[in-house]
N, C-alpha and C positions, 0 to 999 in steps of 0.2 A: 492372876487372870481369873475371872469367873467363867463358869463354862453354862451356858444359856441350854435351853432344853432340847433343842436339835442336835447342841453336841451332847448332851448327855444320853440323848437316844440312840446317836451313831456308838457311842462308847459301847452301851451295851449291847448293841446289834452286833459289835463285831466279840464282846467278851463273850456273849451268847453262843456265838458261831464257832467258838473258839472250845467250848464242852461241848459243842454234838459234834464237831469233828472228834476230838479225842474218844467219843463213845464210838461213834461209828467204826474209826480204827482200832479199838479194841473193849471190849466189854462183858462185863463189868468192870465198874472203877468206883472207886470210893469217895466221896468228896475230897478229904486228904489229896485222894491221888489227884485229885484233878489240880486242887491246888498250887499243887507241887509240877504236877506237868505244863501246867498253864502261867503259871506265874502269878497267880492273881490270890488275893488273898481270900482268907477263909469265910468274912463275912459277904464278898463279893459272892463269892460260890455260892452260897446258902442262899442268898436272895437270887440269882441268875435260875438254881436249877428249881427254887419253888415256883419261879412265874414257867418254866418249863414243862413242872409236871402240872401246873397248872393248865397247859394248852396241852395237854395229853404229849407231849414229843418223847417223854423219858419218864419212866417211874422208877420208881424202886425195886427190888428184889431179893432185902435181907439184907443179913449182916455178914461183915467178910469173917473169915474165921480168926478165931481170936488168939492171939499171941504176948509176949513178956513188954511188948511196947508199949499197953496199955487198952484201953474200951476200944471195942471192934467200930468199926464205920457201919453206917449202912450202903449199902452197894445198888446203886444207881447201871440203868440201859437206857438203849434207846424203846421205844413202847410200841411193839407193833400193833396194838390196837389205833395208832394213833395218828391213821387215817389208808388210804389204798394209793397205789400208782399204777398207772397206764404205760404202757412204755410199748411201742410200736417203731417194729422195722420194715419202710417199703421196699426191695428191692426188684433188680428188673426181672428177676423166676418166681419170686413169693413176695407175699406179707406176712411175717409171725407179729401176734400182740400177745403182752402178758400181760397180768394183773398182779402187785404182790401188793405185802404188807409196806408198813413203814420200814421195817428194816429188811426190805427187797425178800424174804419170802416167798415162793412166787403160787398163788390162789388160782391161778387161771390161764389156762393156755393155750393159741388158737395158732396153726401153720397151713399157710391157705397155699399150693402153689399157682401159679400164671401162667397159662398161654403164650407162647411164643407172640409179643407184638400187641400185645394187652391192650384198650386202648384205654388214655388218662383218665376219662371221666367214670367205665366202668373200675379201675383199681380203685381210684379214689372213693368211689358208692360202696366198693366192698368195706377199705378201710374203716370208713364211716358207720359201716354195718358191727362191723367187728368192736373197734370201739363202745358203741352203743354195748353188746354184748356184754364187754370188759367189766364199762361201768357196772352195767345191772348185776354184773357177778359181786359187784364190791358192795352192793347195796342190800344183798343178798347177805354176805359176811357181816352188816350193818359197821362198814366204814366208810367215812368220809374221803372223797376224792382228794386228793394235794395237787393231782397237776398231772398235764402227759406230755409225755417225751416222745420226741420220732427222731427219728434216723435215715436218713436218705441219700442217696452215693450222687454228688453234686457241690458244685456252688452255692452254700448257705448263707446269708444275708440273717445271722441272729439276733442283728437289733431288731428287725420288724417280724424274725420268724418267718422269714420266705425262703421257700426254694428257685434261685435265681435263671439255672441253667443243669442240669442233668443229663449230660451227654450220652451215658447208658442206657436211659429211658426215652431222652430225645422228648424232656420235658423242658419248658421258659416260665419264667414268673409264675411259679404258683403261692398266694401268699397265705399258705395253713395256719398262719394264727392270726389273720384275718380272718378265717374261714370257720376254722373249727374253736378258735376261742370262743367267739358268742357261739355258736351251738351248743357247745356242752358247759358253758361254765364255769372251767377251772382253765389255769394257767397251761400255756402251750407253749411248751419249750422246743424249737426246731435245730438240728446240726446234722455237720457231714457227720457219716456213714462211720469214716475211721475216726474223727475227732471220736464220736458217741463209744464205738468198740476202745480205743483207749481210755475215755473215763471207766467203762466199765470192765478193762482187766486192773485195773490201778485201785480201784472200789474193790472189787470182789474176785479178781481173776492173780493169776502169775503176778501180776505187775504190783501185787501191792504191798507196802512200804518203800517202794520206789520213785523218787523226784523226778530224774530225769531217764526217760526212757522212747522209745521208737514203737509205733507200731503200724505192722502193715498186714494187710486184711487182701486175701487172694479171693476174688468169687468172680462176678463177671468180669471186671476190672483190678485194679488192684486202688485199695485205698490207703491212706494214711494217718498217721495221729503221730503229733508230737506232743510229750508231756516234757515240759522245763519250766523244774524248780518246782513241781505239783502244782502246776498250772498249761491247762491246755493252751495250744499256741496259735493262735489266729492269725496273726499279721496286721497289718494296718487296716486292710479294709474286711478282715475276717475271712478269706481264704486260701489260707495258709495250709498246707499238707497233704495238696496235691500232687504227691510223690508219682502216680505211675503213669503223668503225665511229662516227667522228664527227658528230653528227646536223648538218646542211648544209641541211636542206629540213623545217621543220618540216610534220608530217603528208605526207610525199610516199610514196614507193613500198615497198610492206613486204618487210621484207627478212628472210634466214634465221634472224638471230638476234632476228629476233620484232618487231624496232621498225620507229618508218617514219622515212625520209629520210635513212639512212644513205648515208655519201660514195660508199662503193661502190656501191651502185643509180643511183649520175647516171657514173659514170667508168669499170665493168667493161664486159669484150665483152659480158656479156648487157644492159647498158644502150645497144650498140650496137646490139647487135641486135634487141634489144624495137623502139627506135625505129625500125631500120628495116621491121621488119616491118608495126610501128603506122602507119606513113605508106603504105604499100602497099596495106592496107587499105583506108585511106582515098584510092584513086588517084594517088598521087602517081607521075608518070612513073618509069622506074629500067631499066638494062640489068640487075638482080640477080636478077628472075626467070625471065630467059632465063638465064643462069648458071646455076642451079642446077635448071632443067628443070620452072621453073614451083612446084617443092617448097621453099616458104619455110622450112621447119624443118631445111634442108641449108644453109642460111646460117651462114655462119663469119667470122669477122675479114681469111682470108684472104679469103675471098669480098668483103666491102667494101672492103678497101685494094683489090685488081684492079679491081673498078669504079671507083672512085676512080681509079687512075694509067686509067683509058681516059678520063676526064672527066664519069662522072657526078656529077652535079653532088647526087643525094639521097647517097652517100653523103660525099660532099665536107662539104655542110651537118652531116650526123650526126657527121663526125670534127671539126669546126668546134665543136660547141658539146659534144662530150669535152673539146675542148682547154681551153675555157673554164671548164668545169667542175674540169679537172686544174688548172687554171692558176693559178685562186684561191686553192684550199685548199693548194697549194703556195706559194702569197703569204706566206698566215698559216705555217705550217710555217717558214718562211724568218724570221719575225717572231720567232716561238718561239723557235728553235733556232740560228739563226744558222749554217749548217752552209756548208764549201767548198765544197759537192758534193751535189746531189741526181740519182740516179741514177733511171730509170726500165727497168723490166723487164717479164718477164710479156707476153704475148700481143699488149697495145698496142705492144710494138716494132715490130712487124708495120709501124707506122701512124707510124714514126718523121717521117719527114718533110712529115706532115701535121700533128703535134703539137709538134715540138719548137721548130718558129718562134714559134708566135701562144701557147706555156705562155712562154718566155723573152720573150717583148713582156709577157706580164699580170705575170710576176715583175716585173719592171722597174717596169711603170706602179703595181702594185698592193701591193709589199713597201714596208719604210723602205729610203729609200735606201742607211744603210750596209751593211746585212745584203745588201739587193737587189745591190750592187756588190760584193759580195765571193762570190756563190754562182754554182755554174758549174752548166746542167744537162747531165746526158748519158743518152744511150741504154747499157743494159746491153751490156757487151763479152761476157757468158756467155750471152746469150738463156736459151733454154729451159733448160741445162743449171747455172742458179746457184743452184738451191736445192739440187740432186744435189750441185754440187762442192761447194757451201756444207757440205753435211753430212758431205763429207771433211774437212772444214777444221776441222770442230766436234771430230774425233777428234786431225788432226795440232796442233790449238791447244791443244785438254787434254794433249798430249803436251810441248810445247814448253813450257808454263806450268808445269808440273810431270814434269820428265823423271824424277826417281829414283824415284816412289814407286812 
């Protein structure tokens, strides 16, 4: 069979993408090593990674040390000179943007918070504003843009890059890469919130050298990301991972996207916080409104954990039956999906070591056993910053998956 030049361009597109993953998951490497890791032979290598460093993606950095096997290799990375990303998170308290290199680096760093009730068209001017910033910072460092990633807690629609529906924000149809592609120019990558924070602990966070793993993301809601088989999970029509939208409580607390007893209403900080407000109310003892100077609507997550590690015991109880609440619906999750790794992020890290004993006792008691012995949980390594980096990651992983086109 002859192979005509569309497939010979798909070939290399994918044997391409096949050495900046291996760099990106560890580096340096050697051509040798790449060889040998990739399968492909050593003339292939030699011509893939010259049209490479030829597009600035990877250069060289010397020779590896040398041993009784014979002439040392030269040792190949990825280049961070070899261009900048934008990577922007909106959610419904802030917008954070960052600017890094090619190999996520991060040059620039903007955390705006929002207004209670923000309205669309001012977050989006500011977005817009910030961006603007990002770039000129990258132009500044005299790098070329590759592309900007956003992250938004919603129904994403990634073939056209629109945000479809945003029940948090109580946003419809926005279509940002309609918008903001022609504006600025480069590629506009859009996804959920937890999709973006799971590429970006699996890239750069806890999660990586990990296939299959869970990740749920606690801030105003609770979001989602499934990684199976190192491939984010969409679904048919790509909204797939709306985990804290699973009804848990029939008829219980009504929640943004109109129903009641969604997971996230028993598991967000505002389900920490409701309750402890509700029990205050109702007198229940508590060092939290001396804390907050008697003003219960200045109550935060940090504000519970601090009571908590002094030994109050109301908010001890309130992160006690989060945990149980977390603990369950990661039982069934674990049942589902059978994953290595179930990661926890989002605002509840704050509360890690409140949560993470008595959720790993319910996995345990509550999963089947094989699933239950084979999943690890952890707290997020990126805290607050894994949906930002995540949506670096969403540009440098459209790059590495398809470097020529």
């Amino acid at each position: 069979m002859v192979i005509g030049p569309a497939d010979h361009n798909l070939v290399r597109q994918i044997n391409s993408a096949l050495i900046l993953d291996r760099l990106l998951a560890d580096s340096p490497q050697s051509r040798a090593n790449l060889a040998q890791q990739t399968g492909l032979n050593r003339s292939t290598i030699s011509s893939l990674v010259s049209d490479l460093i030829a597009r600035h993606l990877i250069r060289e950095v010397g020779l590896e040390a040398a041993d009784s096997r014979g002439r040392p290799g030269m040792l190949l990375e990825l280049n961070p000179n070899g261009g900048c990303v934008v990577g922007i998170e909106i959610n419904v308290e802030h917008i954070t943007v960052i600017l890094t290199d090619f190999t996520a680096r991060t040059l620039w760093h903007r955390h705006v918070a929002l207004p209670d009730g923000s309205p669309q068209a001012e977050v989006l001017c500011l977005a817009e504003d910030l961006i603007d910033e990002a770039l000129r910072a990258g132009m500044a460092h005299h790098l070329t843009p590759l592309g900007i990633g956003l992250g938004v807690p919603g129904l994403v629609d990634v073939t056209d890059g629109a945000l479809v529906y945003a029940p948090n924000l109580t946003w419809h149809n926005v279509p940002f890469r309609e918008m903001w592609g022609h504006k600025f120019g480069v590629p506009l990558y859009v996804e959920n919130d937890g999709n973006v924070a799971a590429l970006g602990e699996y890239y750069f966070g806890v999660a990586k050298g990990y296939s299959h793993f869970i990740f749920l993301g606690t801030g105003v809601g609770l979001s989602g990301g499934l990684m199976l088989d190192g491939h984010i999970y969409r679904g048919v029509g790509g909204y797939a991972g709306e985990i804290g939208h699973i009804i848990v409580e029939s008829g219980g607390e009504l929640c943004a996207c109109g129903r009641r007893g969604c997971w996230e209403t028993l598991v967000g900080p505002r389900a920490v916080i409701r309750g402890i407000v509700h029990a205050l109310k109702n007198g229940a003892p508590s060092l939290i409104p001396d804390l907050v100077g008697g003003d219960l609507g200045r109550i935060t997550m940090d504000v519970v954990v601090g009571a908590a590690n002094r030994g109050d015991q109301l908010a001890r109880d309130t992160l006690a039956d989060i945990a149980l609440h977390l603990g369950t619906g990661i039982a069934n999750l674990v049942n589902l999906f059978n994953p290595e790794l179930v990661v926890l992020g989002g605002s509840l890290t704050l509360a890690g070591p409140y949560l993470v004993p008595p959720i790993s006792r319910i996995i345990a008691a509550e999963s089947l056993s094989l699933p239950g012995n084979m999943v690890a949980l952890s707290l997020s390594s990126l805290g607050a910053e894994a949906c930002v980096k995540g949506a670096v990651a969403l540009v440098i992983d459209g790059i590495v998956r398809d470097p020529i086109s």
